[in-house]
C-alpha positions as CSV (number, residue, x, y, z in Angstrom):
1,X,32.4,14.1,1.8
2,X,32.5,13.9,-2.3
3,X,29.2,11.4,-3.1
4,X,26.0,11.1,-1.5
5,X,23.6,8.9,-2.7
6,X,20.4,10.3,-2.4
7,X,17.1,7.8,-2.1
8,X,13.6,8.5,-2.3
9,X,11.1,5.5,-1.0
10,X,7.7,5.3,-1.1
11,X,4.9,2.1,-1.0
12,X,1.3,1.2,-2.5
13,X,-1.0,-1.3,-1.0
14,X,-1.6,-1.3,2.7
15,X,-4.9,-0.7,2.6
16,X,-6.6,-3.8,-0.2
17,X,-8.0,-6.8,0.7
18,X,-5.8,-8.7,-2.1
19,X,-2.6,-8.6,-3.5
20,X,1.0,-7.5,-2.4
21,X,2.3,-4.6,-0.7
22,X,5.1,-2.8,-3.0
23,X,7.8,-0.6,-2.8
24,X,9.9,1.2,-4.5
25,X,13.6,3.0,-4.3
26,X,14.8,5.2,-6.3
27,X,18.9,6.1,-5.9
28,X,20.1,9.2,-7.5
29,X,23.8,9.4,-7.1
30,X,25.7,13.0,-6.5
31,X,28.7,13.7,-6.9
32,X,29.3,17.3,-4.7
33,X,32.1,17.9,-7.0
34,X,30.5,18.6,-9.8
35,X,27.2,20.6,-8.6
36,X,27.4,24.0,-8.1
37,X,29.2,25.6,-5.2
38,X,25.9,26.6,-3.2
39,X,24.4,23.3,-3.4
40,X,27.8,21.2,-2.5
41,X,28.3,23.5,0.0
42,X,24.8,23.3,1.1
43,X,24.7,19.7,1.7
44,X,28.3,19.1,3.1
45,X,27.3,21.3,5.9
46,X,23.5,19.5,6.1
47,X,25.5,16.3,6.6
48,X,27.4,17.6,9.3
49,X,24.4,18.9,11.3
50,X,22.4,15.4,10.3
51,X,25.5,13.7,11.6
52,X,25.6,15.6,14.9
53,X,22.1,15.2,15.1
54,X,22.7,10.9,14.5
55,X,25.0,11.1,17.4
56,X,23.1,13.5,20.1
57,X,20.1,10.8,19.9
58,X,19.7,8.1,22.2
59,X,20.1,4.8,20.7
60,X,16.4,2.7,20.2
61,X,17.6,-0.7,21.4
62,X,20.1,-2.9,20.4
63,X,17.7,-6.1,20.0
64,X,17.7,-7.9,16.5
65,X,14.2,-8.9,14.9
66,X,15.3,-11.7,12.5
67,X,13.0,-12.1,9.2
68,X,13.3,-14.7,6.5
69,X,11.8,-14.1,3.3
70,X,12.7,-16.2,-0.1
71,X,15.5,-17.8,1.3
72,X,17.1,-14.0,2.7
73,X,17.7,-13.9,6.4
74,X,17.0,-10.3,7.5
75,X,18.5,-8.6,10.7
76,X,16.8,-5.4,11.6
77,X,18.9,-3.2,14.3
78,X,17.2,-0.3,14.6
79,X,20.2,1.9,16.0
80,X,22.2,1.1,12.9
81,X,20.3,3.7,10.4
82,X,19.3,6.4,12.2
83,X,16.3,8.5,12.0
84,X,17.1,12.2,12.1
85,X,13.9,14.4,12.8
86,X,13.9,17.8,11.0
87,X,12.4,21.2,12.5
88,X,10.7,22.7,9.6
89,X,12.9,25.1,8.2
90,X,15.7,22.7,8.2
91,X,13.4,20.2,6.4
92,X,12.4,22.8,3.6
93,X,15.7,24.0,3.2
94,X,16.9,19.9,2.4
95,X,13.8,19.5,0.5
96,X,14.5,22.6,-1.6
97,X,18.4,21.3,-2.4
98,X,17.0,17.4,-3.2
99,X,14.6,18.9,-5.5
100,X,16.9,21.1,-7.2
101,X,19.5,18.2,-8.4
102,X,16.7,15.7,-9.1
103,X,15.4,18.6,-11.1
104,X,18.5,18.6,-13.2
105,X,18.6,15.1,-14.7
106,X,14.7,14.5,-15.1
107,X,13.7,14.1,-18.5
108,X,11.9,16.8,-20.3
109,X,8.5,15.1,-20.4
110,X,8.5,14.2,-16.5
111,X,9.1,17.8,-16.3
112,X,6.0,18.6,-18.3
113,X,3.9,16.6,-16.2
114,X,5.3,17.9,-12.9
115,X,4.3,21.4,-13.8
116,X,0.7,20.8,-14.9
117,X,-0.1,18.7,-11.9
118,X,2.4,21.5,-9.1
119,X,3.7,17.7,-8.2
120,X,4.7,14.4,-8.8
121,X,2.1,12.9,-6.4
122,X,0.7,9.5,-7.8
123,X,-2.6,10.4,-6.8
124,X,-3.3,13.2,-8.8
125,X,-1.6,11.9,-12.1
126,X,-3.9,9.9,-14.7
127,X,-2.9,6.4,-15.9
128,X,-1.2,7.8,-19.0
129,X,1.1,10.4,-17.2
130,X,1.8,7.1,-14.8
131,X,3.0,5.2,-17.9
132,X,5.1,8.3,-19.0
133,X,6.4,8.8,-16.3
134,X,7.4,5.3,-15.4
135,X,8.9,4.5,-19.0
136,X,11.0,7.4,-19.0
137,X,12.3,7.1,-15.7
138,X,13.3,3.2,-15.7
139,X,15.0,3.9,-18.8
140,X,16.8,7.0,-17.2
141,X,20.4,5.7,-16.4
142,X,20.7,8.5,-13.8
143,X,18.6,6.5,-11.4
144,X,18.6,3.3,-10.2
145,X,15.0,1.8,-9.2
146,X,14.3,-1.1,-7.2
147,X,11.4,-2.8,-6.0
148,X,10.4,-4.8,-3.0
149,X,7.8,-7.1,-2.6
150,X,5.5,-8.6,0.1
151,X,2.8,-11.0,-0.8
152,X,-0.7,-11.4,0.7
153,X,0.8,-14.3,3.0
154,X,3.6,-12.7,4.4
155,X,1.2,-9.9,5.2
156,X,-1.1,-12.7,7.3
157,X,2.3,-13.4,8.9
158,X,3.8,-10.2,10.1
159,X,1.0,-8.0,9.7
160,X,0.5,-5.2,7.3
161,X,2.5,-2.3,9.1
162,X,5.5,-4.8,9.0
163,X,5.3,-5.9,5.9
164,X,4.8,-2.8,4.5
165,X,8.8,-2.0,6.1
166,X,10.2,-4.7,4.9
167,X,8.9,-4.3,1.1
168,X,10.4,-0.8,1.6
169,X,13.8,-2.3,3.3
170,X,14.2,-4.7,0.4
171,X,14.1,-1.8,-2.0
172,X,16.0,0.4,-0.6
173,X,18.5,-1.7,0.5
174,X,18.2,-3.3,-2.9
175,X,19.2,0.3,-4.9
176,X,22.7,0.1,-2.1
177,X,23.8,-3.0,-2.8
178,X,23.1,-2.1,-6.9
179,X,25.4,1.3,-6.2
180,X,28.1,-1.0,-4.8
181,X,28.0,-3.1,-7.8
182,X,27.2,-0.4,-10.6
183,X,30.4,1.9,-12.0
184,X,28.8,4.9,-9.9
185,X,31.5,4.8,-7.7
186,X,34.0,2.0,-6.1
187,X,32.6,2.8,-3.0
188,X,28.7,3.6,-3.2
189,X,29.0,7.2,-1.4
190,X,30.6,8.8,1.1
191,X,26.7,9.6,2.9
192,X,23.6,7.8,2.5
193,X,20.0,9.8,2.3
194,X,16.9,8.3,2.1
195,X,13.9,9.9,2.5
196,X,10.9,8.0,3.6
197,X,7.0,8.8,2.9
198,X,5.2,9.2,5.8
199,X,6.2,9.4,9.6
200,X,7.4,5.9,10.2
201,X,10.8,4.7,10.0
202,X,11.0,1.9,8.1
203,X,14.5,1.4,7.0
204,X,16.8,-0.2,9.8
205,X,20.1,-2.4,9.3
206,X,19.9,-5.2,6.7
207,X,22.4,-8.2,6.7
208,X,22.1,-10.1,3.5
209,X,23.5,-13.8,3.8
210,X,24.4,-14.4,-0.4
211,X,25.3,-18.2,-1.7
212,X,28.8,-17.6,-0.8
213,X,28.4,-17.1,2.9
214,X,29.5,-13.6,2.5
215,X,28.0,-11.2,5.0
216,X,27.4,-7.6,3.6
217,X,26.8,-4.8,6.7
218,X,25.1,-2.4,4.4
219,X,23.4,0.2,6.3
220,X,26.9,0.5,8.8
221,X,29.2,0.5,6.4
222,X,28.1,3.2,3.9
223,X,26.7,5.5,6.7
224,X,22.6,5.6,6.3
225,X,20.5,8.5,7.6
226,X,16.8,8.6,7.0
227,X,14.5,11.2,7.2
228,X,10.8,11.1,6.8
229,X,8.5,13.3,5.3
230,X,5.3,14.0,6.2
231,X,3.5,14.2,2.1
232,X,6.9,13.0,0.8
233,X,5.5,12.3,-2.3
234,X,3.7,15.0,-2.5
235,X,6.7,17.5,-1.7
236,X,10.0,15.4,-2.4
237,X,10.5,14.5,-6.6
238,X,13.1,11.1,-5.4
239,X,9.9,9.8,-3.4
240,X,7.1,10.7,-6.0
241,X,8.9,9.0,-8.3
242,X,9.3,6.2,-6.0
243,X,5.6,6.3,-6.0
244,X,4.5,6.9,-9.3
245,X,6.2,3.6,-10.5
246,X,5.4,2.0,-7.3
247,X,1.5,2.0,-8.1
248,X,1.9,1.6,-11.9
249,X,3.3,-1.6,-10.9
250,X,1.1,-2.4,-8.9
251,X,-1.4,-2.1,-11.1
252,X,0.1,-3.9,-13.5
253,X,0.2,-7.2,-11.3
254,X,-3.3,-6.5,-10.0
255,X,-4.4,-6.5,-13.9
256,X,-2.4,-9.7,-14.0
257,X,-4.2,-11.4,-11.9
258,X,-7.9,-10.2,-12.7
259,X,-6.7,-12.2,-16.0
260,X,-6.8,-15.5,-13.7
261,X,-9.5,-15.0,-11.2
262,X,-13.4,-14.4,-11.6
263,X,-12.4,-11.0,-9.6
264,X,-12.1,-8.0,-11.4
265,X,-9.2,-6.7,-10.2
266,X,-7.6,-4.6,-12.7
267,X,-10.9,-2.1,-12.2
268,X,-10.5,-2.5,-8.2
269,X,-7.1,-3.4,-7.7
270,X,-8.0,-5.3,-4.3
271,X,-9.2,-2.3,-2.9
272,X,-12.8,-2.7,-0.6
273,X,-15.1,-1.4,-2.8
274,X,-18.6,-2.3,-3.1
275,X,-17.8,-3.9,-6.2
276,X,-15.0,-6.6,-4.6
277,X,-16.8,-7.2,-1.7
278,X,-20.3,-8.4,-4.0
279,X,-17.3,-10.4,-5.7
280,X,-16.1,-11.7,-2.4
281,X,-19.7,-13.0,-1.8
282,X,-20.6,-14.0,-5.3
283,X,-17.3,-15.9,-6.5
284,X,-15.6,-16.6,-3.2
285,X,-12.2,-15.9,-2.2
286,X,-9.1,-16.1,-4.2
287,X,-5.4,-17.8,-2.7
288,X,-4.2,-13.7,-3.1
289,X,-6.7,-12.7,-0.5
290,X,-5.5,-11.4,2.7
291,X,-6.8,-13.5,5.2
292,X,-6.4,-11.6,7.9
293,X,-8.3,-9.0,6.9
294,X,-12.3,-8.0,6.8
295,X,-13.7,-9.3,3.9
296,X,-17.0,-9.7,4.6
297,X,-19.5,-6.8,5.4
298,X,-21.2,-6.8,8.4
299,X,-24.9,-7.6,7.4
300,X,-27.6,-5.0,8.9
């Protein structure tokens, strides 16, 4: 193995009343031939054991859940991209080698902010370090960034644990396909690695019908594993990035839209605060409310 493509994924929005669910990808492309000898050596072997370990594990089911969203049919085979779950020093030790190459092409000021914070965790960044961070990083040509989107309907539809997988299977899926196409390599990588926030595993085989009928069997084809981390974005630097932009985006819609509505949602971003839910009963509800949730306080 020569290339791994390394993918950090992380999501905002599960828990407001209003607005999408968004996620975002970030690739980070390495080329083992070029790190230095402990590292390359480091993950050819990982990919080995994480391969043995794809192969040991019984497969989940071979059933397809089809999902349509604008105008993209979705097949979902959850035995195609494999979740691999990590004892703990194993997991530290991958963690370790991930950080140390993201390390290596993050610009200077992200660096800054990491260190005063210990983290790249979303949470405990202000709005300005968001912004930094975000403007320095989409403009970083070492990564590629996607992002995938669910709106408040499609939420009603599937539910919110759903759609939350699918904006996160759209974006990652979303930074492979960009790697095929990119000059990165004429093959995306020899290994795929995406680490996921959390203990679910979201990510699961995506067929993609385009305009010309072509069929591209992503996930199988370049060899996907996942892993998820408990605090990912919290521990992982690919995955709080993923999150950093993923809620200054976020943001940035839910601002949008407090420009349009009576609802001020750029101070509550469709979170259920006391505020939104006194706007709720004052002003009503607005066609980016999730229906299917509680929006109403119980009275008494």
């Amino acid at each position: 193995m020569n290339e791994l493509l390394l993918v950090g994924v992380d999501e905002v929005g599960r828990g407001p009343l209003a607005g999408p669910v968004l996620s975002v990808a970030v690739g980070l492309r390495v080329d083992l031939r070029k790190c230095n000898d402990s590292l390359s050596g480091f993950l050819r072997q990982f990919w080995t054991m994480l391969e043995e370990k794809k192969l040991s594990l019984s497969e989940v089911g071979k059933s397809t859940c089809k999902v349509s969203y604008n105008n993209l049919l979705f097949d979902f085979k959850p035995d195609i991209a494999t979740r691999i779950n990590l004892n703990c020093t194993e997991l530290l030790e991958l963690i370790d080698v991930v950080n140390q190459i993201s390390l290596e092409v993050l610009p200077t000021e992200i660096l800054e902010i990491s260190s005063q914070n210990k983290s790249l965790d979303s949470k405990k960044l202000s709005d300005v370090e968001r912004k930094v961070v975000y403007d320095k990083i989409v403009s970083n040509n070492n990564f590629l960034i996607k992002v995938g989107v669910v709106d408040n309907n499609m939420i009603g539809e599937i539910n919110i644990r759903k759609a939350s997988c699918l904006a996160m299977k759209k974006a990652v899926f979303s930074v492979i396909e960009e790697a095929f196409r990119c000059s990165w390599s004429s093959q995306v990588a020899n290994g795929i690695l995406t680490f996921v926030d959390g203990v679910d595993e979201p990510i699961a085989e995506r067929r993609l019908k385009s305009g010309d009928g072509m069929w591209h069997n992503i996930a199988s084809d370049a060899g996907m594993l996942v892993v998820p981390v408990k605090k990912g974005d919290a521990r992982l630097l690919l995955v709080g990035l993923a999150s950093i932009v993923a809620k200054y985006l976020r943001d940035e819609i839910m601002s949008f839209f407090s420009k349009h509505f009576e609802h001020d949602f750029a101070s509550h971003k469709g979170y259920p605060t006391p505020q939104h839910y006194l706007e709720i009963e004052r002003c009503g509800v607005t066609p980016i409310h999730r229906l299917n949730f509680k929006l109403f306080k119980d009275v008494g």
